[in-house]
N, C-alpha and C positions, 0 to 999 in steps of 0.2 A: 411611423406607427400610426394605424388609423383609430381615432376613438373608441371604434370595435374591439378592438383586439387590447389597449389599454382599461378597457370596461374590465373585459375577460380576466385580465389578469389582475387586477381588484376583487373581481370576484371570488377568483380561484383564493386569492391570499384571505379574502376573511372566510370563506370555507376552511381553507387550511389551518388558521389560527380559531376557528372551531371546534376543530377538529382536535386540537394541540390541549385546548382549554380541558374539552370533555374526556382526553384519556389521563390528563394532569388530575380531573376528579376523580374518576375513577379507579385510579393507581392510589393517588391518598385514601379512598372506602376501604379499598384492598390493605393498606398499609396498617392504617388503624384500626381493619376486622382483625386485623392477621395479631397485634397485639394485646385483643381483647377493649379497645376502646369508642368503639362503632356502638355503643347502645348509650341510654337516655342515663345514666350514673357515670361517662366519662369523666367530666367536667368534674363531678364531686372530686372523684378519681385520682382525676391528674391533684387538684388542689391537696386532695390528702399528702401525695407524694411529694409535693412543692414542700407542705409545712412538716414531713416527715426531714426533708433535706434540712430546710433550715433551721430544726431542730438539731440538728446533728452539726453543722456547723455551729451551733451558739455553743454545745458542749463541748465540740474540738478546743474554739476559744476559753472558754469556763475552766478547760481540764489546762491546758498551756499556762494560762496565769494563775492556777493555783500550786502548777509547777514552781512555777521560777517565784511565787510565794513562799514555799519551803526551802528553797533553794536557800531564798537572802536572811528566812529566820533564820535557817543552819549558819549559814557563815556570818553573819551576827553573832548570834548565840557563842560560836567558836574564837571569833574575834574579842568579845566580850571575857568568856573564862580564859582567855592566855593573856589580857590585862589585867584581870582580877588578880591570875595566880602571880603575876612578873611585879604588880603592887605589895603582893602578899595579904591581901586583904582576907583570901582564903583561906584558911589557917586547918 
């Protein structure tokens, strides 16, 4: 191969990876017009939606442990009055 023709195909490949860059941008503008996120209030945006989620995860957690909260009052509570009544303390 002559230096020529190694130039050449250096060249061609940082054209081509140019080329590759500029429709990778322009595919993401499209992407994110296409879901309304292309203007200057994305960023608030996306951030709302972020602490919307992790809002919603903190209350999945919140709602599950105060599940299994009432769960152990009830069977305490139950275990508790069927020793009270088997003492007879109940009357």
């Amino acid at each position: 191969m002559s230096d020529e023709s190694i130039y050449e195909k250096s060249k061609q490949r940082v054209e081509f990876e140019e080329m590759m860059s500029y429709a990778a941008y322009r595919g993401a503008q499209k992407a994110l017009s296409e879901v309304g996120l292309a203007d200057e209030k994305a960023t608030e945006d996306i951030r709302t939606v972020r602490s919307l989620i992790r809002s919603i995860r903190i209350a999945q957690v919140t709602f599950w442990k105060t599940v299994v909260r009432w769960v152990t009052i009830g069977v305490l509570t139950a275990v508790l009055y069927e020793t009270a009544s088997r003492l007879n303390i109940l009357k």
